[in-house]
MDAnalysis code that builds the backbone (N, CA, C; Angstrom):
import MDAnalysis as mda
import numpy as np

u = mda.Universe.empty(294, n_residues=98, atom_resindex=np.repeat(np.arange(98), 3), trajectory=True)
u.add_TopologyAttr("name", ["N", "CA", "C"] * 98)
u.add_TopologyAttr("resid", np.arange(1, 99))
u.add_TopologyAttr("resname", ["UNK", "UNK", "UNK", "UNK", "UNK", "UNK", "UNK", "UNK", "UNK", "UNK", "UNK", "UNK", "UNK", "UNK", "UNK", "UNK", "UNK", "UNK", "UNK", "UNK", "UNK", "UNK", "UNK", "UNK", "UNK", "UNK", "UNK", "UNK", "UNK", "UNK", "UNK", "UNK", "UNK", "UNK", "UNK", "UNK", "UNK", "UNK", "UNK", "UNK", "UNK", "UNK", "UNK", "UNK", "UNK", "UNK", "UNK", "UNK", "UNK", "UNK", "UNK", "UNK", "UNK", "UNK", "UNK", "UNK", "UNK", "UNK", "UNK", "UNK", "UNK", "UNK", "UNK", "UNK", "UNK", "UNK", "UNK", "UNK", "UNK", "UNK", "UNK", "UNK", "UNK", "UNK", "UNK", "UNK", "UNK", "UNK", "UNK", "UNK", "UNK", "UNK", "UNK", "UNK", "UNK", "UNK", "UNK", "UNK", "UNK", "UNK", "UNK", "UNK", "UNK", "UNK", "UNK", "UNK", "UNK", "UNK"])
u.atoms.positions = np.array([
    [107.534, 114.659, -133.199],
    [106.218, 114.514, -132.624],
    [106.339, 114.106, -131.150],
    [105.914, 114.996, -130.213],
    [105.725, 114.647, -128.834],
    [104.577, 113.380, -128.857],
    [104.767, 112.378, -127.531],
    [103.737, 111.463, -127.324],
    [102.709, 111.943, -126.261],
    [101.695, 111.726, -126.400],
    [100.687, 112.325, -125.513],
    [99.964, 110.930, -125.216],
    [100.111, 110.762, -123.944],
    [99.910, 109.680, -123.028],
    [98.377, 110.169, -122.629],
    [97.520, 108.579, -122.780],
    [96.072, 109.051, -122.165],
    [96.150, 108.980, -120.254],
    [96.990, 109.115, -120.050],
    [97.508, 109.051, -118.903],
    [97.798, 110.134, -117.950],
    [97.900, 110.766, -118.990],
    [98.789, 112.287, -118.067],
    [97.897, 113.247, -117.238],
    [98.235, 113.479, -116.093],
    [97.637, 114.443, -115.629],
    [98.510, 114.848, -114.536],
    [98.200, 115.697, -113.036],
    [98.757, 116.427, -112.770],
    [99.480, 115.257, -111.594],
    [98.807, 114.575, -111.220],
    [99.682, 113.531, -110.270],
    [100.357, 112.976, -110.594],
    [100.402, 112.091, -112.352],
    [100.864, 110.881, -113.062],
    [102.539, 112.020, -113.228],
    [102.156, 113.559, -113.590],
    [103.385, 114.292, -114.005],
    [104.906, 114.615, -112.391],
    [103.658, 114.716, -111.691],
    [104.628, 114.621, -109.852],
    [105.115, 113.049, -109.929],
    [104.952, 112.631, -110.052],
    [105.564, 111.013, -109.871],
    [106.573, 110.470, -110.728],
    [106.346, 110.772, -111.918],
    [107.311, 110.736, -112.726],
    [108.395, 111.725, -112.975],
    [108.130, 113.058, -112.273],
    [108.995, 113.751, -111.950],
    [110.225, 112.952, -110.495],
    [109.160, 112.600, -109.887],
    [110.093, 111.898, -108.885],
    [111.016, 110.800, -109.008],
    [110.077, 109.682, -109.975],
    [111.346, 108.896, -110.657],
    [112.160, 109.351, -111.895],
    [112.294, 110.608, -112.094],
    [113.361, 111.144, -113.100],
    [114.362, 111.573, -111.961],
    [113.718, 112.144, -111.047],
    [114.950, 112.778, -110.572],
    [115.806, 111.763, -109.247],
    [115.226, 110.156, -109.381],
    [116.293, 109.112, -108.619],
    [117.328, 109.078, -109.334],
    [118.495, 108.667, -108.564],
    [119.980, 109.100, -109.279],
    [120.357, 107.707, -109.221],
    [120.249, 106.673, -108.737],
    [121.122, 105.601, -108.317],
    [119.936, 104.511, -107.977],
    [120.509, 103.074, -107.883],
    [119.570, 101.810, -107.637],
    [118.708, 102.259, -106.325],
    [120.126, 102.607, -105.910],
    [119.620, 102.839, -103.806],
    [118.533, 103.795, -103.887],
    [118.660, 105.249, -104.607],
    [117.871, 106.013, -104.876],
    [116.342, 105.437, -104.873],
    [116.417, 104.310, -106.081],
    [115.407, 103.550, -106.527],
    [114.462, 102.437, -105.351],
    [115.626, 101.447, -104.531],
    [115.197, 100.836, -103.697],
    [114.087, 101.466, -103.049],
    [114.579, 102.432, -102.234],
    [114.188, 103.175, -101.246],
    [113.245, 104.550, -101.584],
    [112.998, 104.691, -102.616],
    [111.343, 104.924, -102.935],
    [110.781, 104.187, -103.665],
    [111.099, 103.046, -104.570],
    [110.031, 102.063, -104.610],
    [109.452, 101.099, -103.520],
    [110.380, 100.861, -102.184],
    [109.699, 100.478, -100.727],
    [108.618, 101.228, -100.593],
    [109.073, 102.325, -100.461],
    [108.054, 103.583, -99.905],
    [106.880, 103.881, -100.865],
    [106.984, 103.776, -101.771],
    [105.628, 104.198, -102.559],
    [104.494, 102.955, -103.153],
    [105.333, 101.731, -102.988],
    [105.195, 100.495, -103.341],
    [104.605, 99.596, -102.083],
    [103.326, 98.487, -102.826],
    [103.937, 97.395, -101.891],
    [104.656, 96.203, -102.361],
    [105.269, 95.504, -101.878],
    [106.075, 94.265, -102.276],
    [105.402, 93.906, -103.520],
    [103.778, 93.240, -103.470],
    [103.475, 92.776, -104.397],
    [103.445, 93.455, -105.877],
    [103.362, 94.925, -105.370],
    [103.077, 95.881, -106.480],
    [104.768, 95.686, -107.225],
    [105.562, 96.011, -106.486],
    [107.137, 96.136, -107.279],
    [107.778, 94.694, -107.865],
    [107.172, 94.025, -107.310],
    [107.087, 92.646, -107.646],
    [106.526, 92.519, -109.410],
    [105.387, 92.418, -109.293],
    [104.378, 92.637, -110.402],
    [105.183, 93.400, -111.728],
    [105.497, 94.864, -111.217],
    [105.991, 95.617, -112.253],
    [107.679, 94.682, -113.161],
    [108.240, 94.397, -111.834],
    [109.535, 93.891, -112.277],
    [109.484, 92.676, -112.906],
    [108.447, 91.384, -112.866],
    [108.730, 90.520, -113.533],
    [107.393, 91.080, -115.025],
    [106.904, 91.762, -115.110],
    [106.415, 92.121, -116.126],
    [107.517, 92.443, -116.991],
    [108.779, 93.300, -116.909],
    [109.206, 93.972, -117.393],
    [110.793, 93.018, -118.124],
    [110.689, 91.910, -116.755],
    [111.335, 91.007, -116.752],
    [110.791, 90.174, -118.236],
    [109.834, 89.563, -118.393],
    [108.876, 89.281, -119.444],
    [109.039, 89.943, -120.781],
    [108.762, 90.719, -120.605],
    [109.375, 92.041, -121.596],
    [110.530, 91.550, -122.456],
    [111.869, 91.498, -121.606],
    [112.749, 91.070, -122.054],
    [112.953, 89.623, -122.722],
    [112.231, 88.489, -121.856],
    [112.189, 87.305, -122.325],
    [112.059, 87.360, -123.994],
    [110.551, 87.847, -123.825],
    [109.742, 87.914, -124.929],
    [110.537, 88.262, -126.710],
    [111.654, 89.432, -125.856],
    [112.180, 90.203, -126.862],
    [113.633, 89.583, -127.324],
    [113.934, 88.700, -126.705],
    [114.707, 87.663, -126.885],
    [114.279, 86.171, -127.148],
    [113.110, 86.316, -127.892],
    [112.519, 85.474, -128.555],
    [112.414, 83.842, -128.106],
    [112.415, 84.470, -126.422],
    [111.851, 82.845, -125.805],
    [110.329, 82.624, -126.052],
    [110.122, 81.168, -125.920],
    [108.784, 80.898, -125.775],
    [107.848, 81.100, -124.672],
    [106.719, 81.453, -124.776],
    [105.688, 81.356, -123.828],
    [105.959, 80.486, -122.449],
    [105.881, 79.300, -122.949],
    [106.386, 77.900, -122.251],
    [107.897, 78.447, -121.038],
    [108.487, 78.687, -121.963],
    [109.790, 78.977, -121.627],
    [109.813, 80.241, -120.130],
    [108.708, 80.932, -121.222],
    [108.502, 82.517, -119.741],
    [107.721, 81.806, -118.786],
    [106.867, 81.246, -119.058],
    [106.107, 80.412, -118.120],
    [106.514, 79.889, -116.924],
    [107.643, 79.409, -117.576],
    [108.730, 78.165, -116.422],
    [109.315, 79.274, -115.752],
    [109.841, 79.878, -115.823],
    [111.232, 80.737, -115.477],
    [110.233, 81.702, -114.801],
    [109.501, 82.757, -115.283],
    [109.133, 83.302, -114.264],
    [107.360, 83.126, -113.560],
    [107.185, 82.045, -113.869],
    [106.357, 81.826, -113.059],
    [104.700, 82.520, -113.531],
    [104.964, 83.469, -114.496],
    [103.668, 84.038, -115.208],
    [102.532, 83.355, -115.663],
    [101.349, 83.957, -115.623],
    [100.199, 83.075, -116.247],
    [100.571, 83.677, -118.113],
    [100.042, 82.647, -118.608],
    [100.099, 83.164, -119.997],
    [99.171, 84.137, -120.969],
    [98.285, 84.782, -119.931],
    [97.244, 85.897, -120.122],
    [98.535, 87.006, -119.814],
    [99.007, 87.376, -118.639],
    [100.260, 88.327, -118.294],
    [101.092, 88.443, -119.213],
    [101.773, 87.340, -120.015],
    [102.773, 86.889, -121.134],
    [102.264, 87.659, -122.028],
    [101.216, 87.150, -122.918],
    [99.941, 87.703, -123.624],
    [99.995, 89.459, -123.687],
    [99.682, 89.781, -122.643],
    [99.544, 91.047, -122.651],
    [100.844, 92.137, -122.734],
    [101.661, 91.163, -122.119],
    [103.135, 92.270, -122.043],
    [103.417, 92.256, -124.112],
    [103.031, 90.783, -124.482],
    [103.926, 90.614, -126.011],
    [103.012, 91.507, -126.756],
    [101.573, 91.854, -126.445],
    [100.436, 92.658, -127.221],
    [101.299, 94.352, -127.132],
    [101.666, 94.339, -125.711],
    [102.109, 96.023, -125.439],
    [103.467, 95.997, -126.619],
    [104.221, 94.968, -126.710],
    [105.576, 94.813, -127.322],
    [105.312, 95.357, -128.769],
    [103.825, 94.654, -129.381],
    [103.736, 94.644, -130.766],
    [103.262, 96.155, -130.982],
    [102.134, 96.233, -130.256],
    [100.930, 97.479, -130.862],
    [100.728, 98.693, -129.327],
    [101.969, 98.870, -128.674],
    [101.784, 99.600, -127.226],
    [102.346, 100.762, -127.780],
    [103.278, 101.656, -126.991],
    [103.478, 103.161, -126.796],
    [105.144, 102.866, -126.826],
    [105.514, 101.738, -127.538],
    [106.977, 101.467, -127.412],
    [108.299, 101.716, -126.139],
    [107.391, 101.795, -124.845],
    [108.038, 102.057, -123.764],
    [108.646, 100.810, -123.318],
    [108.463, 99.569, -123.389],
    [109.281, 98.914, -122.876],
    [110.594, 98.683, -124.067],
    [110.394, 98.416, -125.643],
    [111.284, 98.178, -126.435],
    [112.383, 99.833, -126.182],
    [111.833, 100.844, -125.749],
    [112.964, 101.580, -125.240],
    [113.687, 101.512, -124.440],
    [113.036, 101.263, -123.569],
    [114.529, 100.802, -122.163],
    [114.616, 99.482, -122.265],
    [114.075, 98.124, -123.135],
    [115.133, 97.289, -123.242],
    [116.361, 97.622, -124.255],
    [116.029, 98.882, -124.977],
    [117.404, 99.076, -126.170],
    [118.227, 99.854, -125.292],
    [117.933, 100.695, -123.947],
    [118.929, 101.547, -122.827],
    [119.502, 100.850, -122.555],
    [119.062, 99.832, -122.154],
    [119.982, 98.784, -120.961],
    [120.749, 97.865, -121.496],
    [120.107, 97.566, -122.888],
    [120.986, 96.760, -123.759],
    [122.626, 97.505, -123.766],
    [122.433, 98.810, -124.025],
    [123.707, 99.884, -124.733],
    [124.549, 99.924, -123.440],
    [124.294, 99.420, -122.127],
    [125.036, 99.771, -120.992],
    [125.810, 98.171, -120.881],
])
């Protein structure tokens, strides 16, 4: 079964074409500068950062301290964890395997 994202359309498919085809971190740096602002790449990375906490079965408290999150943000990343589109429990199991 393909996933069909309520998301998709013809821009969301150019963009993600563009981050498929970065090869390397540097790759990465240097169009997330460019397409990004600080706060935005910021945002995404300790979300994702969270992500991981979460899935390593720290506490709220615990994500709280460490990265600085409100616990509505916490909240919402552990809601995507339980009942989301399983995109973050996939690339935390990629990165785990590396």
């Amino acid at each position: 079964m393909v996933y069909e994202s309520k998301f998709k359309n013809e821009e969301t498919e150019l963009f993600f074409d563009a981050i498929l085809a970065l090869s390397d971190k540097e790759d990465c740096y240097r169009f997330f500068e460019d397409v990004s602002t600080v706060n935005e790449l910021s945002a995404l990375a300790q979300r994702f950062h969270i992500a991981k906490l979460l899935n390593e079965k720290q506490t709220y408290q615990e994500i709280e301290t460490r990265t600085k999150a409100s616990a509505a943000t916490i909240s919402r990343i552990n809601r995507c964890l339980k009942y989301g589109a399983d995109g973050y429990k996939k690339m935390l199991a990629k990165i785990s395997e590396k």
